[in-house]
N, C-alpha and C positions, 0 to 999 in steps of 0.2 A: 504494500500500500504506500503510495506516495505522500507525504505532506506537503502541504503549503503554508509558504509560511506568510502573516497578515503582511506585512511587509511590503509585499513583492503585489500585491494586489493593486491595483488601480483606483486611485481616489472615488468615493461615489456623488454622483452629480445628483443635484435637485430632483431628479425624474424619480431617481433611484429609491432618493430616499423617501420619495409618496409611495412609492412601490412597493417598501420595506414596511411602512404604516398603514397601506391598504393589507399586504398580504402575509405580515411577519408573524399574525397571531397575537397572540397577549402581548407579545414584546415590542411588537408597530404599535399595540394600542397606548403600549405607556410611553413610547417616546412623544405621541401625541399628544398624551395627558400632561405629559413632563414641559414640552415646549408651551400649553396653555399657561401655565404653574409658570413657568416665568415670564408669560405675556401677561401676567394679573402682577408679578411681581415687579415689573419695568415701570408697568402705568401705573403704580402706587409710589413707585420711587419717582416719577418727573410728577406728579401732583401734589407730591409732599410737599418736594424741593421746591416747585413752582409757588403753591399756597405761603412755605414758609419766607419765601425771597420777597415774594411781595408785601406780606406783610411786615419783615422787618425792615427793607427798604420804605413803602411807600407810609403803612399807619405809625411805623416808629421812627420815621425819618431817622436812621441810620444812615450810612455811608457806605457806596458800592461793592467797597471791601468787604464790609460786615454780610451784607448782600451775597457777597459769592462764598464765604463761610459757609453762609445761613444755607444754601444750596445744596454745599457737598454734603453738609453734617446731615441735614434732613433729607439726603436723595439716599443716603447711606442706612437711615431709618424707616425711610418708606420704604425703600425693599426689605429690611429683615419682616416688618409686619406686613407687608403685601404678597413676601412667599409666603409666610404663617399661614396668611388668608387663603391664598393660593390651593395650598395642600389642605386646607380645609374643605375647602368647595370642591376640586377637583382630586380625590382621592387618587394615589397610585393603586397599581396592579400589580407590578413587579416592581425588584429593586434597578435602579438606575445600573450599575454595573454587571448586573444580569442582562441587560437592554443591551449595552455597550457588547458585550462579549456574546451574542445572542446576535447580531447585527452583522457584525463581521463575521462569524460563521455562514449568516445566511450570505452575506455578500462573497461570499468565498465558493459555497454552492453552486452561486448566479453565475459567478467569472469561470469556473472551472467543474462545471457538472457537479452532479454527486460521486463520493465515493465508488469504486470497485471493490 
């Protein structure tokens, strides 16, 4: 039996990886799940930061400086609570490195048949 090693595979293009999420089984369903989980976690972190800039520039008349602080600190905040929220709403199915190592085997199938 030959091995392959990940390595040597060909990077997987966008098609691929709808492909892998249409057809991978539980493991396409959680990278799905997973990429929603940090699409709730993105738009929590720029509405934080957004809500918090503005109000500490414009209702506390602060200083641009203080402004772009106010940004990172609470863009950094809104994500930890917007994954929270995230994996709340949108439960996993599998673990993420199940996914990862589940992924590349099927991509490995796809490039190189199945096993003999």
């Amino acid at each position: 039996m030959e091995r392959v090693l990940v390595a040597n595979l060909p990077p997987m293009a966008k098609e691929d990886m709808r492909d892998f999420e249409r057809n991978g089984g539980i493991w396409g369903q959680q990278r799905k799940i997973r990429k929603t989980q940090l699409q709730c976690a993105g738009l929590s972190a720029l509405g934080f930061a957004t809500a918090a800039t503005y109000y500490s520039v414009v209702k506390r008349r602060n200083t641009k400086l203080v402004g772009i602080s106010m940004f990172f600190i609470s863009g950094v905040s809104g994500l930890v609570i917007g994954n929270f929220f995230g994996q709340l709403r949108y439960p996993s199915v599998a673990r993420n490195d199940e996914t990862t190592m589940m992924r590349r085997l099927w991509w490995a199938k796809k490039c190189y048949g199945p096993p003999n």
